[in-house]
Backbone bond lengths (Angstrom), bond angles and torsions (degrees), N, CA, C in turn:
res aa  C-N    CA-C-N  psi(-1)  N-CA   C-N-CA  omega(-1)  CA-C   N-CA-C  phi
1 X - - - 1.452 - - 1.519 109.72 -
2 X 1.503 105.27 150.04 2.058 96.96 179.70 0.765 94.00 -85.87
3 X 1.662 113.26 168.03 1.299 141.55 134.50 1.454 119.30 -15.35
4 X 1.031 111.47 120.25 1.491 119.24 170.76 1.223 117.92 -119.25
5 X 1.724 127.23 154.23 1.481 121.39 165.42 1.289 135.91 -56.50
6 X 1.037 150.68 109.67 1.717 154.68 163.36 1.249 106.03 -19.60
7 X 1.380 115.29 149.11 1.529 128.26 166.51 1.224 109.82 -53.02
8 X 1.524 118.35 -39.35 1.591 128.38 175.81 1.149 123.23 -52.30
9 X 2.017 121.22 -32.50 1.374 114.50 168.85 1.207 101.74 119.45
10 X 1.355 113.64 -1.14 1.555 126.17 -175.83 1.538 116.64 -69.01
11 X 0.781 145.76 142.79 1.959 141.11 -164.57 1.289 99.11 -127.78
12 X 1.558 92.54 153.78 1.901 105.12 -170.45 1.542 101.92 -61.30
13 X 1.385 115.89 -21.88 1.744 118.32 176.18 1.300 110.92 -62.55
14 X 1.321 106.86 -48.84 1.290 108.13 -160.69 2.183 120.13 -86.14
15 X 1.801 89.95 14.15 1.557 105.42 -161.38 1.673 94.31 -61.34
16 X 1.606 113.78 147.07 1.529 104.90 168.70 1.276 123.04 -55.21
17 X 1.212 157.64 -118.87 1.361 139.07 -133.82 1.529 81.39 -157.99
18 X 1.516 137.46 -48.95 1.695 141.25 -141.09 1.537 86.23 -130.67
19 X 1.204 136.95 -4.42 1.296 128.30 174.63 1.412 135.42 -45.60
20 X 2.175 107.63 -30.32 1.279 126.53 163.17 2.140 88.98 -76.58
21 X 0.549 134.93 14.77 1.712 108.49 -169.78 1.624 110.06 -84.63
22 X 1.163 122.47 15.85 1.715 124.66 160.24 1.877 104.12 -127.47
23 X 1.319 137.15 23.40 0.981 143.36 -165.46 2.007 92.90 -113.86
24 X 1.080 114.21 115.68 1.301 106.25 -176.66 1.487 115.37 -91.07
25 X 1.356 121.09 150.96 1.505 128.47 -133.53 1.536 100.24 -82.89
26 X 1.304 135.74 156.18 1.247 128.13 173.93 1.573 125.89 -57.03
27 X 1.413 133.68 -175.91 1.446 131.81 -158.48 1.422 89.17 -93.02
28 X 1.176 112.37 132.16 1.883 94.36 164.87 1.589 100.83 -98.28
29 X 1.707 108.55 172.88 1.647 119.84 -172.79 1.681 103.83 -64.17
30 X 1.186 90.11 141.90 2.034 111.76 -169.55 1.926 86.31 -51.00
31 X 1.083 94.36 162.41 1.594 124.60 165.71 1.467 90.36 -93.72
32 X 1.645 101.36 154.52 1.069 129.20 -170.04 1.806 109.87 -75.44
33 X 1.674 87.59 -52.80 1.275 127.51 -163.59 1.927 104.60 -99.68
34 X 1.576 119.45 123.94 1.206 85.11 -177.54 1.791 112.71 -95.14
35 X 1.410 106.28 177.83 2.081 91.76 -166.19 1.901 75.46 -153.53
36 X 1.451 81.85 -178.27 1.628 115.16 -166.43 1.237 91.55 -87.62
37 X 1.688 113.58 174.92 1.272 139.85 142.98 1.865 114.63 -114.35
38 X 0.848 79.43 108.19 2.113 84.73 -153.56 1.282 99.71 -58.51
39 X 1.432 121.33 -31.96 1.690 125.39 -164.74 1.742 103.53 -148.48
40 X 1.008 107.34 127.07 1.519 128.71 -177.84 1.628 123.42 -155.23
41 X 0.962 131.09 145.65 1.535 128.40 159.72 1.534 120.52 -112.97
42 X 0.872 129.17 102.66 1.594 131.71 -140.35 1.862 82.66 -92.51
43 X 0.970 92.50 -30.67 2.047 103.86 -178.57 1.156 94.10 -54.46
44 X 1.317 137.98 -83.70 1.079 138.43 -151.17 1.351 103.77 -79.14
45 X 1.006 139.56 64.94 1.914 133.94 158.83 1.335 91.02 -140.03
46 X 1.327 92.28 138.15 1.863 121.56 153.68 1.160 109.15 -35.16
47 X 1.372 129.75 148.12 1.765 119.89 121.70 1.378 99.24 116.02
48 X 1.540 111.36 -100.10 1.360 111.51 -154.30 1.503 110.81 -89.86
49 X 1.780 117.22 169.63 1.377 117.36 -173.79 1.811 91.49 -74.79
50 X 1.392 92.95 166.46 1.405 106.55 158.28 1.875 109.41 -35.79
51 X 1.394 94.89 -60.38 1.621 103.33 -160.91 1.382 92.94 -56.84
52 X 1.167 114.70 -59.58 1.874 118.47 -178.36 1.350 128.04 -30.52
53 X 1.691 105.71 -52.94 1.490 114.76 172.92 1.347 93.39 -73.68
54 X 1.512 168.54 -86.96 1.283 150.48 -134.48 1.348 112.45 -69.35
55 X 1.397 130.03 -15.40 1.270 131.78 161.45 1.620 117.17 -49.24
56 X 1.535 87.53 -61.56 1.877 121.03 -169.37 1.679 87.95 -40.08
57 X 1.716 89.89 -69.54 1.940 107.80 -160.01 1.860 95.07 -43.45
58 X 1.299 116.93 -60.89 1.724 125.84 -163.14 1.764 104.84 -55.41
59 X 1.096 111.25 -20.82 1.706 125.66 176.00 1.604 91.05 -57.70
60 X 1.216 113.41 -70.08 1.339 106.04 -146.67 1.737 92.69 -102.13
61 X 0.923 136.51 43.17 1.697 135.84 139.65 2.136 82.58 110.92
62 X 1.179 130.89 -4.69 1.645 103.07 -177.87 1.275 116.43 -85.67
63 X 1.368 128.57 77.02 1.612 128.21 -175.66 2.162 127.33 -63.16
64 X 0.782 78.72 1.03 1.739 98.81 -168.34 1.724 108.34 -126.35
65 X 1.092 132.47 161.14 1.221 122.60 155.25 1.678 89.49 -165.54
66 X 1.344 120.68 166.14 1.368 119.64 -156.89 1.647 91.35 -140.23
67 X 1.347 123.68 110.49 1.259 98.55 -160.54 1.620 100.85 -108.36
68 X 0.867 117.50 155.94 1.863 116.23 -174.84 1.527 125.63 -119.58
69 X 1.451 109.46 141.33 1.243 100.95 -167.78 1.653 101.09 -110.91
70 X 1.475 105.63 156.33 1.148 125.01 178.30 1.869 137.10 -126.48
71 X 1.419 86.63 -4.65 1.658 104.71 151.88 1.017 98.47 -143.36
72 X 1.843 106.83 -173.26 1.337 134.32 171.48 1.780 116.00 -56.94
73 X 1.080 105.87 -31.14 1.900 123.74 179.02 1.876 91.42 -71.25
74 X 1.614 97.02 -78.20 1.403 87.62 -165.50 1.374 121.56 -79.57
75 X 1.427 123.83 16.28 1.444 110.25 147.00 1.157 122.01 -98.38
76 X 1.490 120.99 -17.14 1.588 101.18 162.13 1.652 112.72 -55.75
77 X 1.530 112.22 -51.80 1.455 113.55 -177.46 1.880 104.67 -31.85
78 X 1.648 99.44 -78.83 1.760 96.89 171.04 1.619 126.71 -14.74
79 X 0.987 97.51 -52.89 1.437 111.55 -158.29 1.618 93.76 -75.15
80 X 1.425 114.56 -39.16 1.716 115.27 -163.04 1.492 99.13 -69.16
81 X 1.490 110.49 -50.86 1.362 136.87 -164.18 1.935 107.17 -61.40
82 X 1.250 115.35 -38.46 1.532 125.62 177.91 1.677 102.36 -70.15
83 X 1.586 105.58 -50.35 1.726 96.67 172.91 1.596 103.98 -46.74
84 X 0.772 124.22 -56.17 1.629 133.13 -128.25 2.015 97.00 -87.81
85 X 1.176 108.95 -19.82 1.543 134.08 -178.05 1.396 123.70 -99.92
86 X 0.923 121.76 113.45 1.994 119.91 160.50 1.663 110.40 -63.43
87 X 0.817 112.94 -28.25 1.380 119.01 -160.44 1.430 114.08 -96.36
88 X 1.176 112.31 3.34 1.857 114.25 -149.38 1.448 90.95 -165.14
89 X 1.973 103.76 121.37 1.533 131.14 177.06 1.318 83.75 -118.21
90 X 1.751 105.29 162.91 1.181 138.23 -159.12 1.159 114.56 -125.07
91 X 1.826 139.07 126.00 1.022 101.42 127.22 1.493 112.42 -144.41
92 X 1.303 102.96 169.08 1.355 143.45 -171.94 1.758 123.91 -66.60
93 X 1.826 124.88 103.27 1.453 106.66 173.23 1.329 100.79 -176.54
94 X 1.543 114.20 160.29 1.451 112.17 157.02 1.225 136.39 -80.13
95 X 1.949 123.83 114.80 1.373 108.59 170.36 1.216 116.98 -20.43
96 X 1.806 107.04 152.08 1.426 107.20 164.67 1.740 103.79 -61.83
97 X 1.136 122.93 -51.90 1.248 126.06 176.93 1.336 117.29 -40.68
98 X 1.023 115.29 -42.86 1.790 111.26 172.69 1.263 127.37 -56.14
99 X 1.450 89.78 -52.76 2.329 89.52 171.82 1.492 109.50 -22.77
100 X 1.769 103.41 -65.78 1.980 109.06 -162.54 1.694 97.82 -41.91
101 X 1.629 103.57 -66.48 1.557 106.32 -171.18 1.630 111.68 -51.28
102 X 1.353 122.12 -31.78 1.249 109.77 166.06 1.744 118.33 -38.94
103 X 1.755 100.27 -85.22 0.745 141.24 -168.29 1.781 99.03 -55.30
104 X 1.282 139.31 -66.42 1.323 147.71 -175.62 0.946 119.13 -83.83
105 X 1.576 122.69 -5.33 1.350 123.17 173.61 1.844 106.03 82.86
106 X 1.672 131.48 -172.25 1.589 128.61 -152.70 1.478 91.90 172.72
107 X 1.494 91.62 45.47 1.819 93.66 164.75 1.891 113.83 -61.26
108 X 1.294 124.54 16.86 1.312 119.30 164.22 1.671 119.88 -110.24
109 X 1.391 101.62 -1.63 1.381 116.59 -166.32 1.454 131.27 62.54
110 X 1.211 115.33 2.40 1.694 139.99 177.85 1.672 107.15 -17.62
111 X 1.434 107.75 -56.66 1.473 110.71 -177.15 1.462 121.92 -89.64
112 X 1.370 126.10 141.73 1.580 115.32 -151.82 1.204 125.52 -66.73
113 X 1.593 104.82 10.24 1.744 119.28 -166.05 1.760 93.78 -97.58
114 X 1.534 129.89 18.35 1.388 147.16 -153.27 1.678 107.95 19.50
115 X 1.362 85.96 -155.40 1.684 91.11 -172.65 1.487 108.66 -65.25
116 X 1.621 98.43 159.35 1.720 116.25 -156.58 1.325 104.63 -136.15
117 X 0.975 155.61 149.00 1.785 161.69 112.14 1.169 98.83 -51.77
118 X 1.631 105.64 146.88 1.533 124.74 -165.33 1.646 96.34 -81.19
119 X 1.627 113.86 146.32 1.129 99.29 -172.17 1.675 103.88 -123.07
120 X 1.336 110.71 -8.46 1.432 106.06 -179.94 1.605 91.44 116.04
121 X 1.646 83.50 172.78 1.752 111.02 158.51 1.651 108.21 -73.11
122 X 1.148 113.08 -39.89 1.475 105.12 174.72 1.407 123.06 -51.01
123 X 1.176 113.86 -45.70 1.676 134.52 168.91 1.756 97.78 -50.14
124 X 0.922 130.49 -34.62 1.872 136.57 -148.01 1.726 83.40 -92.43
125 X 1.520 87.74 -68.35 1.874 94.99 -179.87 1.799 116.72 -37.00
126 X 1.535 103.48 -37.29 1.761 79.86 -160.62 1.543 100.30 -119.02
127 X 1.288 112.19 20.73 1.705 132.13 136.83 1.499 116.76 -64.63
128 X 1.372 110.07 -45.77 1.492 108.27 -164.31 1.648 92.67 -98.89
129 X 1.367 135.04 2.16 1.305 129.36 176.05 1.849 94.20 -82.46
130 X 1.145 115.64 -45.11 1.159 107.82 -179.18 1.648 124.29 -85.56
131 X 1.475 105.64 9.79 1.690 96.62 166.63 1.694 98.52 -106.01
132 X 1.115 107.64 -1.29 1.647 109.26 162.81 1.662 112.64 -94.88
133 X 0.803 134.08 -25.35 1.489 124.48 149.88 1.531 119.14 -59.84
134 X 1.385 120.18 -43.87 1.423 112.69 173.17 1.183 108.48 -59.27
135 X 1.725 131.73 -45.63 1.255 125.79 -150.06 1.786 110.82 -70.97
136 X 1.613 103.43 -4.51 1.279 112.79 -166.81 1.524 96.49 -72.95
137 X 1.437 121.41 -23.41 1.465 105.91 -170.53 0.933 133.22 -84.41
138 X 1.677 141.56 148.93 1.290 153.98 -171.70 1.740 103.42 -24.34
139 X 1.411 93.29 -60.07 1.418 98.98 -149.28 1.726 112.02 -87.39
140 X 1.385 106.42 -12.90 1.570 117.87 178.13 1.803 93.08 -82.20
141 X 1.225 125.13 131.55 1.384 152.99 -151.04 1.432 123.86 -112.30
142 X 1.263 80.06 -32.12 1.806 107.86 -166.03 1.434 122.61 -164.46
143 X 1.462 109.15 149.31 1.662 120.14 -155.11 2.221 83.88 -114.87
144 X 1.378 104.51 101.48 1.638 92.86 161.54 1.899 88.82 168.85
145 X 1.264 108.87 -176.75 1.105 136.53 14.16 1.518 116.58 -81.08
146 X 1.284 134.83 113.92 1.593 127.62 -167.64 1.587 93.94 -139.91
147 X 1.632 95.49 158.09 1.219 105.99 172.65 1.505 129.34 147.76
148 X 1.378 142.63 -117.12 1.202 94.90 148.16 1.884 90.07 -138.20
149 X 1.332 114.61 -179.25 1.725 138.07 -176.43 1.513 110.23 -154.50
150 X 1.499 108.96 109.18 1.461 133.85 -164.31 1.033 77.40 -105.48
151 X 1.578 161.43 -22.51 1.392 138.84 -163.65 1.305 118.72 -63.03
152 X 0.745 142.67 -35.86 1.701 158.77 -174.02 1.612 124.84 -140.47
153 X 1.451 114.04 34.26 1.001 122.37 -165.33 1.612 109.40 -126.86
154 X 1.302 118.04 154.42 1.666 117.30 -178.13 1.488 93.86 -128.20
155 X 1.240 107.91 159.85 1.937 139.58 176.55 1.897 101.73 -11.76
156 X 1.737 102.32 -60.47 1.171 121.51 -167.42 1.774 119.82 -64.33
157 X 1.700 94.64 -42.73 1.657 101.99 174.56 1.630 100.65 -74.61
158 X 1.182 117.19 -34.66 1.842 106.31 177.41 0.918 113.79 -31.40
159 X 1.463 105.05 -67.02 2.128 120.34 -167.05 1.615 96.60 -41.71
160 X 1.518 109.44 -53.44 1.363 96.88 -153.79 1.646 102.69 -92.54
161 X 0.920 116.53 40.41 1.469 135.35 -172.47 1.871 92.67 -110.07
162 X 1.365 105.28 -70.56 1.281 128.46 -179.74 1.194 113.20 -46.27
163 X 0.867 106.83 -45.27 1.434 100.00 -162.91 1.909 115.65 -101.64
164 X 1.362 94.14 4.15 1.906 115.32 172.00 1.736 85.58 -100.01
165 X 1.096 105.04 -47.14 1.721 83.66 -179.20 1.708 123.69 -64.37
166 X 0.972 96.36 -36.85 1.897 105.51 173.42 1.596 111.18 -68.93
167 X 1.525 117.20 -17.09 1.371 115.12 166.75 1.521 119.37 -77.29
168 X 1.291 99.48 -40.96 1.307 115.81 -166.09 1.891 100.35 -64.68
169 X 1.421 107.12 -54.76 1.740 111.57 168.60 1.700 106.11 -17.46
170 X 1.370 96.98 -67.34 1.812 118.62 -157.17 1.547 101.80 -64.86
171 X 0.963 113.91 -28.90 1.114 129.28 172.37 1.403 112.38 -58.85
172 X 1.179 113.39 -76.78 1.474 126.49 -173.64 1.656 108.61 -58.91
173 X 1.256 116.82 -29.74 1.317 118.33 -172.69 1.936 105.70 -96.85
174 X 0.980 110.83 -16.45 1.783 110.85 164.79 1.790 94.85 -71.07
175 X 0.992 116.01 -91.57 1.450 130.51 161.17 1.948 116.48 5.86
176 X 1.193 98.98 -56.98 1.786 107.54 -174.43 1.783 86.85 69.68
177 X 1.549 120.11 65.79 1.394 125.53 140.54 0.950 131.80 -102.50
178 X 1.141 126.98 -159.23 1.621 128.33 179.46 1.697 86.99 -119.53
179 X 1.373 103.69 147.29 1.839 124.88 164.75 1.263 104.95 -95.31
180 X 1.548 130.42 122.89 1.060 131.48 162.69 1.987 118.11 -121.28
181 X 1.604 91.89 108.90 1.278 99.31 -139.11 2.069 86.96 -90.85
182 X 1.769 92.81 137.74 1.755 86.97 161.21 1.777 107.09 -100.58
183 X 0.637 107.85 171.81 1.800 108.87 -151.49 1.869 99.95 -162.22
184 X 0.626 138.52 98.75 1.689 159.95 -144.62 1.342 120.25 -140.92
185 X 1.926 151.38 35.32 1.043 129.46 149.30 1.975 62.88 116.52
186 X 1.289 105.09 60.67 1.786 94.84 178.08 1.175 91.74 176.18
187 X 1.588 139.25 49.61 1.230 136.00 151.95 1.375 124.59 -36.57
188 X 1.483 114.20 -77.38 0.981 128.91 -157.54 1.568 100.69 -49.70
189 X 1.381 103.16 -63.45 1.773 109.79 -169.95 1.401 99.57 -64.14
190 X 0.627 138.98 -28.29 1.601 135.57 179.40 1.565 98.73 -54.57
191 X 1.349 145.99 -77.25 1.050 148.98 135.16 1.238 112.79 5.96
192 X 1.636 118.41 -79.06 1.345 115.63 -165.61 1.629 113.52 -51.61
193 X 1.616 113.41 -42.89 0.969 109.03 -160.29 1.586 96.08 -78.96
194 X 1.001 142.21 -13.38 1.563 150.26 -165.43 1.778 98.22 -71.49
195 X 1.349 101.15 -50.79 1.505 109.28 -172.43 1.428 114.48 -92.04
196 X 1.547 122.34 -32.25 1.869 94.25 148.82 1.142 145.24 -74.74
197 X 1.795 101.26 -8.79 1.572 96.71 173.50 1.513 116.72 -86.63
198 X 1.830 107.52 -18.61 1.670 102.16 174.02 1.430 81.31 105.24
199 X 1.920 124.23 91.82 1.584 119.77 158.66 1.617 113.84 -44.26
200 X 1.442 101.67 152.45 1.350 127.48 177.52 1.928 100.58 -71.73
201 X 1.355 131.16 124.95 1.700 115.87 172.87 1.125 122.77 -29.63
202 X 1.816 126.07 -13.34 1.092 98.98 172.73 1.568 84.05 -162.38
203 X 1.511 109.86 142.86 1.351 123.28 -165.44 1.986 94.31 -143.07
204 X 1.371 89.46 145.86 1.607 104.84 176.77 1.407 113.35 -135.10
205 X 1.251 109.68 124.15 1.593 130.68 -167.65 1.998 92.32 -93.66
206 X 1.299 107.06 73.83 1.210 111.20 171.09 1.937 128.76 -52.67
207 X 0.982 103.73 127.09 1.498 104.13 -175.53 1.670 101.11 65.10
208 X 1.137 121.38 53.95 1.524 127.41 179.99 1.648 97.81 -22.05
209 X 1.100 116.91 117.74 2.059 122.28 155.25 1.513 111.79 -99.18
210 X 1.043 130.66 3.95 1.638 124.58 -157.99 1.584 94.30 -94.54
211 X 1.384 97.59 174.48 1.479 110.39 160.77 1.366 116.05 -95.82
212 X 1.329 125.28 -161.50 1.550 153.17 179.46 1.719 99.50 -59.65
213 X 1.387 100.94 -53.03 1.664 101.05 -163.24 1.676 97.30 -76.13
214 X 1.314 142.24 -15.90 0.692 120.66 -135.10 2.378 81.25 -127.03
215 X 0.907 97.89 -52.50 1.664 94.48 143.45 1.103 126.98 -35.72
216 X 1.390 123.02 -32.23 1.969 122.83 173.58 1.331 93.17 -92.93
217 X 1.335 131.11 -5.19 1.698 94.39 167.74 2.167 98.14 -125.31
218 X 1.025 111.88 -6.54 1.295 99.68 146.47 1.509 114.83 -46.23
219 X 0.918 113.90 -68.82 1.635 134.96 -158.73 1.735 109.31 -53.47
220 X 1.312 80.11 -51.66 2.201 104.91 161.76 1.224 111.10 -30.52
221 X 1.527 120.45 -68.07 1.364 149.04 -169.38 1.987 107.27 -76.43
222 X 0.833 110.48 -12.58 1.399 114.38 -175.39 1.873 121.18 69.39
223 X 1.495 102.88 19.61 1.595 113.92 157.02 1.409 129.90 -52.53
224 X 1.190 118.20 121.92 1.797 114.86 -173.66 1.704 86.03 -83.43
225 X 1.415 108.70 157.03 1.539 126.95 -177.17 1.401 92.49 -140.31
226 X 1.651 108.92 123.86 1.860 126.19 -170.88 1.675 92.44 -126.29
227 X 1.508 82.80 129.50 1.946 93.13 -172.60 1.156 109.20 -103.49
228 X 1.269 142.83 121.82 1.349 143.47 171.25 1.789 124.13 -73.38
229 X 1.203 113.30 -150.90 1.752 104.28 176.19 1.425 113.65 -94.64
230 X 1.350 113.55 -8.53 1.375 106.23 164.24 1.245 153.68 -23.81
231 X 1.776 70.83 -54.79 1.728 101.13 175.50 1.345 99.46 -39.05
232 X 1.240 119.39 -58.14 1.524 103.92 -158.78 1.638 114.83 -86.84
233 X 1.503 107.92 39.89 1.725 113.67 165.23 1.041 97.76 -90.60
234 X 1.775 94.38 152.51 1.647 126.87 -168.04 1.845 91.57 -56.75
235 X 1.114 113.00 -21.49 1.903 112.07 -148.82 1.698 81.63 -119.66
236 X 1.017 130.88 19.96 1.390 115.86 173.48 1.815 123.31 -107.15
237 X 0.745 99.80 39.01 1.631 124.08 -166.35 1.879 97.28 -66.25
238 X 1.232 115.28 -63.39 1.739 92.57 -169.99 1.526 100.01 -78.21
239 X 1.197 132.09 10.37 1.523 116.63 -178.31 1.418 93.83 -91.24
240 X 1.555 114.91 -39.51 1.698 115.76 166.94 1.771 129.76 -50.14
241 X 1.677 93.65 -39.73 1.594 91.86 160.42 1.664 120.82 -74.93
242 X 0.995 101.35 -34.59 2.038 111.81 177.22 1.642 99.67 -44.61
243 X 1.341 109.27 -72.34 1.924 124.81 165.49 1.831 96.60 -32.18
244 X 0.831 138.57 -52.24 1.729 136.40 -147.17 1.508 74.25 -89.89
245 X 1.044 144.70 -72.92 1.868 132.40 -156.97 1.264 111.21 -85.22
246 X 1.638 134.36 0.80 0.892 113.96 179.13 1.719 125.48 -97.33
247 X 1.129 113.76 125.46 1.900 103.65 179.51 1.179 129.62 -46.99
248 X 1.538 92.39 121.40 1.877 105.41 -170.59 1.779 111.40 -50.47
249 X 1.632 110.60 -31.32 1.240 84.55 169.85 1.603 132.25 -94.36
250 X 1.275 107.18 43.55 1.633 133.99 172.85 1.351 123.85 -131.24
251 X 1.394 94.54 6.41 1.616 97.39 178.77 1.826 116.92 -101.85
252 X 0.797 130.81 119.23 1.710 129.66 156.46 1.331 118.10 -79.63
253 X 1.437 116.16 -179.52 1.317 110.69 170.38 1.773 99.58 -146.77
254 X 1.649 128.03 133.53 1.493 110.91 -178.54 1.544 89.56 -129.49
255 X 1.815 96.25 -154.47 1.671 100.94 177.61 1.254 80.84 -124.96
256 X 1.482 145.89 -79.25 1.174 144.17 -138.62 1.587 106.86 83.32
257 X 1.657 102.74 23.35 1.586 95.79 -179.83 1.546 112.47 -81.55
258 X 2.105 96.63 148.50 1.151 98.05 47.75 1.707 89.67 -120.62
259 X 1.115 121.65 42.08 1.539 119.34 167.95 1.786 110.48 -101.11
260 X 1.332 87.50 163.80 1.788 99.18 175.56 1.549 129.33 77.04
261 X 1.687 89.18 15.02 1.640 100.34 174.28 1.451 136.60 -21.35
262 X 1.292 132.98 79.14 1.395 113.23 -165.53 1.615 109.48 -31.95
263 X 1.847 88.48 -175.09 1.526 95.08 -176.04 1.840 86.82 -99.66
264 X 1.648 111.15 -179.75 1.250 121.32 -35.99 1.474 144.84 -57.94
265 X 1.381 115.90 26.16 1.599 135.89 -155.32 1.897 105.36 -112.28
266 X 1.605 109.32 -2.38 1.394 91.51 -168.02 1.445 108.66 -60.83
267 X 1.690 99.60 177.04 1.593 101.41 -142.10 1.522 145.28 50.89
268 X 1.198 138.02 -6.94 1.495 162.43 127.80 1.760 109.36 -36.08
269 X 1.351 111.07 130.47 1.325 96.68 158.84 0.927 121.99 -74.74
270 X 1.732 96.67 155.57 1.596 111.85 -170.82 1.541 90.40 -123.45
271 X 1.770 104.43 147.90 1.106 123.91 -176.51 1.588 101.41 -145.65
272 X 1.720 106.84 161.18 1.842 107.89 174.83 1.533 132.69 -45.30
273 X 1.819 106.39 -21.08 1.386 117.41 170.12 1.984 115.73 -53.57
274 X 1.511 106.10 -36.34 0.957 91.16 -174.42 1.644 114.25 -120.40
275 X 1.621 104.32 66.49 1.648 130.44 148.01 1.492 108.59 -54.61
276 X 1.510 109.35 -57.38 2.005 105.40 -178.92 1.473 105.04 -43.48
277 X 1.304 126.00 -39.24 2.017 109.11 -150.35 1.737 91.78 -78.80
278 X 1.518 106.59 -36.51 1.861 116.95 -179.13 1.703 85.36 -50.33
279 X 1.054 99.50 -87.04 1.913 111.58 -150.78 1.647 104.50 -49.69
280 X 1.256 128.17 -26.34 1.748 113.55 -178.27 1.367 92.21 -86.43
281 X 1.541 123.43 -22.09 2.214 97.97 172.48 1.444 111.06 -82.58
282 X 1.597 125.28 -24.74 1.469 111.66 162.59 1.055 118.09 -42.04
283 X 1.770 103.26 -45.80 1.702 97.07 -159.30 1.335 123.70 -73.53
284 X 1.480 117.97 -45.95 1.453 118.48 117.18 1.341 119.76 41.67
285 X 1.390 98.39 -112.22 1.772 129.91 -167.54 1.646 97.23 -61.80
286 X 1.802 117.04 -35.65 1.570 100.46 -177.09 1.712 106.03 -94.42
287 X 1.002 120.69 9.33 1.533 130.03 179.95 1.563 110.16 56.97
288 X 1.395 102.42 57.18 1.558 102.02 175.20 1.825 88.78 -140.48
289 X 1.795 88.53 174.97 1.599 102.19 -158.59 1.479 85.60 -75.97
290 X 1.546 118.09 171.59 1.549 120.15 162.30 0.974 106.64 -53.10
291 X 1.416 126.18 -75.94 1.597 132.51 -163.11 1.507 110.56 -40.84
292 X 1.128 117.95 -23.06 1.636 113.56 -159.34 1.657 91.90 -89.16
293 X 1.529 109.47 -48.77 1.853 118.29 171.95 1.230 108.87 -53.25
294 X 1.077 122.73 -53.78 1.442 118.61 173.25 2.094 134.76 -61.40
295 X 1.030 97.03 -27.56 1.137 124.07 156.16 1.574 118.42 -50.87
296 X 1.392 106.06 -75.07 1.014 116.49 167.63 1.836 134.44 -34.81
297 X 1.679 91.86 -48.77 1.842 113.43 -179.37 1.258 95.22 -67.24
298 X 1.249 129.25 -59.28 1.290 125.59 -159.19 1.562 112.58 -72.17
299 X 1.419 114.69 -28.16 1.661 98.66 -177.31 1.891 98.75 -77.14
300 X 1.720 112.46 -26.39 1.422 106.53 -172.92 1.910 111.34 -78.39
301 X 1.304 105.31 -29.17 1.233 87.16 178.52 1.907 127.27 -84.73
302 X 1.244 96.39 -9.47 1.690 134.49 166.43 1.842 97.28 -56.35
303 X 1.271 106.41 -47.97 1.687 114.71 175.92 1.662 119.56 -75.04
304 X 1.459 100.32 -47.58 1.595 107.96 -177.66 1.618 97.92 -53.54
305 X 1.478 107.22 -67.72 1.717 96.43 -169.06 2.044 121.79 -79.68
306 X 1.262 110.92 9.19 0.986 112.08 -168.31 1.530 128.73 62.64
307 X 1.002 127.44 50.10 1.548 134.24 -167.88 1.619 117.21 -119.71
């Protein structure tokens, strides 16, 4: 529905500046080609049913969407939601962020499961026993989002960062899934720990954060790198060079909605409908036609999850 005037007298001209910022962004023109949404949380968006948003997304060329879980709640949801869907694979894991609150407890209630008492490593253990029972199923694809997030984290949440990520590996590699790693201000160890535990065949550097240099040795290693709407922030410049060197057939493209709205919509929710505005600025930045980028995502991310 539009914008309308206020009882106050206020006019759609005169709306403050963020006033559209819960108004979700218009349809952009269908893709030629249809492609995935590699990473989504269908849980977390406003508004429409499941069925609604995969309609919306299939309108404009996104036939697939891969939706990801990030606790024990929302990967069962994933996992329920992929049965229940043609259109929608699953997968299954604990935020890096979750381990600490596992493990240290969330006396602020930060994560939507509210406040927590610390429960131990034991608590970690029979969390991660049950994202290894999910991962056993047909339709769950992939073991992540895991990995690690230094952004808001101290000495103590690391360990238990680390050591949910080294489960999650073993996991994915008993399994024959894909790792879809979140990776947060934690390059290096992200890596390190990738290469002593022995990568999973196929690992995804979700919401790519790296630079250029760090894309040539992804790429080395045979890591898929999935670009979100970022890319197209004013301040996103080496994630744009990372995209320019990295091999198209290692590249994906997701939303991470309902965060990471491309531009011109940042701040707006973002949902799987709008994969086209992401994928025509990749294509863009790598100087190829859409169709050919798109082409490309969809037969590679068609490979990452096996579908």
């Amino acid at each position: 529905m539009a914008a309308t005037a206020s009882n106050s007298g206020t006019t759609g001209g005169e709306r403050k500046k963020n006033d559209d910022k819960d108004v979700p962004p218009p349809l952009p023109a269908p893709l030629n080609v249809p492609v995935a949404d590699s990473h989504t949380h269908l849980d977390m968006q406003k508004g429409p049913s499941v069925e609604e948003a995969l309609a919306k997304a299939a309108s404009v060329g996104v036939t697939t969407v891969i939706q990801v879980g990030c606790d024990l709640a929302g990967s069962r949801w994933a996992a329920e939601t992929a049965a229940a869907h043609d259109a929608v694979w699953a997968t299954v894991a604990l935020h890096p962020n979750e381990a600490p609150r596992i493990v240290l407890g969330d006396p602020d209630g930060w994560s939507r499961q509210g406040e927590r008492e610390p429960g131990g490593d034991a608590a970690l253990d029979a969390a991660l026993a049950e994202i290894d029972a999910l991962a056993a199923l047909p339709h769950v694809r992939g073991v992540g989002e895991t990995g690690l997030d230094y952004f808001r984290t101290g000495p103590a949440g690391m360990a238990a960062q680390e050591r949910s990520f080294r489960r999650h590996i073993d996991i994915a590699k008993r399994h024959g899934k894909a790792l879809v790693i979140h990776d947060r201000e934690a390059h290096d160890d992200v890596l390190r720990v990738l290469e002593e535990e022995g990568a999973p065949d196929r690992v995804v550097f979700h919401c790519y954060s790296g630079d250029a240099e760090m894309a040539k040795i992804c790429a080395a290693a045979g890591y898929y790198m999935s670009f979100a709407g970022n890319i197209t922030f004013k301040n996103a410049q080496p994630l744009r060079d990372a995209l320019a060197v990295a091999p198209s057939d290692l590249v994906l493209v997701e939303t991470d909605a309902p965060f990471l709205t491309p531009m011109p919509y940042r701040g707006r929710p973002n949902a799987p409908y709008l994969i086209p505005v992401t994928l025509r600025a990749m294509a863009e930045i790598k100087g190829v036609h859409e169709d050919a980028l798109a082409t490309a995502v969809a037969v590679n991310t068609a490979r990452v999850f096996g579908y």
